[in-house]
N, C-alpha and C positions, 0 to 999 in steps of 0.2 A: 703560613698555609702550604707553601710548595714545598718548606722543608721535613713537614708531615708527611705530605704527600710522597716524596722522597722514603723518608722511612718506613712507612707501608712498605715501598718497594721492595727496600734492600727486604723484610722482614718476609714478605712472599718468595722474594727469590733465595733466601735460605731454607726459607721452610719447603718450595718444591726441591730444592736440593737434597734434602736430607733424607723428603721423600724418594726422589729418585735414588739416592744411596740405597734407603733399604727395598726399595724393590731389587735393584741390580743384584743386590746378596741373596733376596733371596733365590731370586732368578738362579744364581753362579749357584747354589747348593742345588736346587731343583737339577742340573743339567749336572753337576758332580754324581747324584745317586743315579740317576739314567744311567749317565754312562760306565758307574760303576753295577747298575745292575747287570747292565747289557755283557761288559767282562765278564762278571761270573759265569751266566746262563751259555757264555759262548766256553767258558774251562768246561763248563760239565758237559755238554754237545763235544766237547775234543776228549773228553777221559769214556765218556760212552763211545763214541768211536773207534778209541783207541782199544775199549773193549771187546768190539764186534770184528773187528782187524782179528785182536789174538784167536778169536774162535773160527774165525773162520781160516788163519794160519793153522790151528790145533786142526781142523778138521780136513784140509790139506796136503796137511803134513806126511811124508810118504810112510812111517809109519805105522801110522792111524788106518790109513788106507788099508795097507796091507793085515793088518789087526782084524780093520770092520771086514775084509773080503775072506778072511781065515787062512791068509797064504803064511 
């Protein structure tokens, strides 16, 4: 009887293991595409800015200036 009892155990405590494993993976992928959404959405926010920089350089620009005022 106790040794029954016994194997139940070990056979719960591998079976919540295994469970646990595959949560943790899925978990670790869930929080890998977060954070690689997050990268992305932060490169394109830095290339639009980098955008808005050169236009507003271009427009600046002494130039430009002197161009838009007809000197």
């Amino acid at each position: 009887m106790a040794s029954r009892l016994r194997f139940a155990l070990v056979i719960c405590f591998f079976a919540g293991t295994l469970i646990l494993a595959v949560y943790l993976h899925s978990a670790d992928h869930r929080v890998f595409y977060t954070l690689r959404r997050y990268k992305i959405e932060q490169v394109q926010l830095q290339q639009e800015l980098w955008q808005k920089q050169l236009q507003v350089e271009s427009l600046t620009n002494p130039a430009s200036v002197s161009q838009r005022l007809g000197l």
